[in-house]
N, C-alpha and C positions, 0 to 999 in steps of 0.2 A: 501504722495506720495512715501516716500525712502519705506513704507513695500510693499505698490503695486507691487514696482518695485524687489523689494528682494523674494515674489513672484515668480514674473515672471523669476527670475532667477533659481531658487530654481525649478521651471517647468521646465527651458530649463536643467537645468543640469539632472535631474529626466530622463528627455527623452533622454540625450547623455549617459550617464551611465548604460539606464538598455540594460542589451544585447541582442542582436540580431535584427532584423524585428518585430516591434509589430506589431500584426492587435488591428485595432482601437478601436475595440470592449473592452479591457482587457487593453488598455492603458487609455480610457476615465473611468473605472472603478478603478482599481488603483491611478491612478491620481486622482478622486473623493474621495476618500478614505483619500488618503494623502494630498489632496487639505483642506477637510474635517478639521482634523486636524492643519494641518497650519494655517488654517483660521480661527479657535479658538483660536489658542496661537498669532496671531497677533491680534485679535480683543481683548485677555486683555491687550496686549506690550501696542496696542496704546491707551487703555484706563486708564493705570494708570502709562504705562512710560513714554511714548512722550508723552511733551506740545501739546495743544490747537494746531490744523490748518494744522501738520504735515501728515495727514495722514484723509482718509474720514472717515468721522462721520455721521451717522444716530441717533444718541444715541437719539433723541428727538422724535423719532419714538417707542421707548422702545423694547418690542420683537421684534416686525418686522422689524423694523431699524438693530437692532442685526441679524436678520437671513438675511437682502439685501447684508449688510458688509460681511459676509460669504460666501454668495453665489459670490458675488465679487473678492471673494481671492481664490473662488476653481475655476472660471472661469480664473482667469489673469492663477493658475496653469496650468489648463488642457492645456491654448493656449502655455505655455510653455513648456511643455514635447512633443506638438506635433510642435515646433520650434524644439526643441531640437531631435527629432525622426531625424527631416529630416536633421539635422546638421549632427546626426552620419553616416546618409545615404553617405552626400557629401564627409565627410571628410574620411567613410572607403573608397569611391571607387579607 
């Protein structure tokens, strides 16, 4: 649960940091990109640093279990950077 959620944070700052108005389009592509990424280096974190139970595991699924986990951690991103789009919205006006 803590990389989910370090994720999702790692989205929301992704989305208040980069600058300007994204349109959706090149933010849901970036964010994939970089979702992409994350979501490999958390799916080895919690496969060989974090105990058992800390974090979702498909592992019993083998590749595809591996590619759900992935696609999990570029999904909690993308909703992040698009939390975070609308945060820099509120907080520049």
């Amino acid at each position: 649960m803590w990389l989910e959620l370090l994720a999702l944070l790692l989205g929301m700052a992704f989305g208040v940091f980069h600058p300007g108005k994204e349109d959706y389009k090149g933010l849901i592509r970036n964010g994939a990109i970089t979702g992409i990424v994350a979501g490999i280096i958390f799916l080895l974190v919690s496969m060989f640093l974090i105990p058992g139970g800390m974090s979702i595991d498909f592992g019993f699924l083998g590749v595809f279990g591996f590619l759900i986990v992935i696609v999990i951690f570029v999904l909690l991103f993308i909703a992040g950077a698009f939390i975070g789009d609308r945060l820099e919205r509120i907080l520049r006006k």
